[in-house]
C-alpha positions in Angstrom: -87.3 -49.2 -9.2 -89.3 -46.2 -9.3 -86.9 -42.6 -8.7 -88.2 -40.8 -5.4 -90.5 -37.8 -6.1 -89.2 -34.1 -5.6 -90.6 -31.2 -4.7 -90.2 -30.1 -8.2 -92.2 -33.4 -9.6 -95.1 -32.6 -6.6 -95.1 -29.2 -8.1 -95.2 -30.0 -11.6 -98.0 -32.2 -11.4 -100.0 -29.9 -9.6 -99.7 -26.9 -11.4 -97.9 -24.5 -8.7 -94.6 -23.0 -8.4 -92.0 -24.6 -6.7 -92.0 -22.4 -3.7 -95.8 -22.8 -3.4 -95.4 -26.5 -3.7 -92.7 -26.7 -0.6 -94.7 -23.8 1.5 -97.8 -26.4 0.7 -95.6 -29.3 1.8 -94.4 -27.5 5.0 -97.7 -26.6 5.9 -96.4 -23.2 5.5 -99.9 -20.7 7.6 -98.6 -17.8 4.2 -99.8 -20.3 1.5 -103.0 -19.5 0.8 -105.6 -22.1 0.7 -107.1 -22.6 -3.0 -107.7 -25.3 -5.5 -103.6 -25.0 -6.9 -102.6 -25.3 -3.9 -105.2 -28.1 -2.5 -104.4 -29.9 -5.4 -100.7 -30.3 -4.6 -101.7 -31.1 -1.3 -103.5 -34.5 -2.6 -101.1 -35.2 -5.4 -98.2 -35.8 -2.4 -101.1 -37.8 -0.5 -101.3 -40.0 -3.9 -98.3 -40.3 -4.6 -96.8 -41.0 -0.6 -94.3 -37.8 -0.8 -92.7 -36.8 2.4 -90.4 -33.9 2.4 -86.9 -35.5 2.9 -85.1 -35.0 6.4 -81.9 -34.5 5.4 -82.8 -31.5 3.2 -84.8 -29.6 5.9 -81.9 -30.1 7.8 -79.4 -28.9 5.1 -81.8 -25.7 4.7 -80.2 -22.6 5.7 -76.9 -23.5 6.4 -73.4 -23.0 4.8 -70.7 -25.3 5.1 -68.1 -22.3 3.9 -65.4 -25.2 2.3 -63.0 -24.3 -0.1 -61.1 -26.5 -2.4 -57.6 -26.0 -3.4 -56.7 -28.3 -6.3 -53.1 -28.4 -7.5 -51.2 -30.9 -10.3 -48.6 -31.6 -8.8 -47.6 -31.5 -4.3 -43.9 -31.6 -5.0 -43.8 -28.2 -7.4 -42.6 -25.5 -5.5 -44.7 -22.4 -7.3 -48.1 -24.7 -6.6 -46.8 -24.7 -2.5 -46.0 -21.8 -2.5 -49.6 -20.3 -4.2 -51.1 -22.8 -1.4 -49.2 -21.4 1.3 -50.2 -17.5 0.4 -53.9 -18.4 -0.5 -54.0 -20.9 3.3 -53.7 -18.2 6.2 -56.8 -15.7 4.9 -59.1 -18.9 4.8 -58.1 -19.8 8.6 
C-alpha cells in the first residue's frame, strides 16, 4: 500500500517551496500564477492529492496541555513538586 502524499511530497515534485505548494493547494488569490506554481497545481491533479481535513482544521490552534511525568505517585517530594507546579497551570 502506497503512503498518502504530503504537502511536502506535492511540493518536492514540483519544484516550489512548501508554503507555495500549500498556498497553491489552498487556492491561496497571493500565489502568483506561473509555470512553478501551475506545475504543482497538476502534479496534485496526477497524483489525486487533497489537502487533509483534519489538518486545516488543526491550523491555527493551540491545545495549551502540559505534561507532568513523575516515577513514582506514592513519593512525597514528587507530590509535593506536583502540587506547587498544579495551581499556576489552572
Amino acid at each position: 500500500m502506497q503512503n498518502r502524499l504530503t504537502i511536502k511530497d506535492i511540493a518536492r515534485l514540483s519544484g516550489v517551496g512548501k508554503s507555495t505548494g500549500l498556498a497553491r493547494a489552498q487556492q491561496r488569490k497571493r500565489c502568483q500564477p506561473n509555470a512553478r506554481v501551475n506545475a504543482s497545481r497538476a502534479v496534485m491533479n496526477q497524483h489525486g492529492f487533497s489537502p487533509s481535513r483534519s489538518a486545516r482544521a488543526m491550523r491555527g490552534q493551540s491545545d495549551k496541555v502540559v505534561a507532568i511525568i513523575v516515577s513514582r505517585l506514592d513519593s512525597l517530594s514528587e507530590n509535593l513538586a506536583v502540587q506547587t507546579m498544579l495551581p499556576p497551570l489552572l
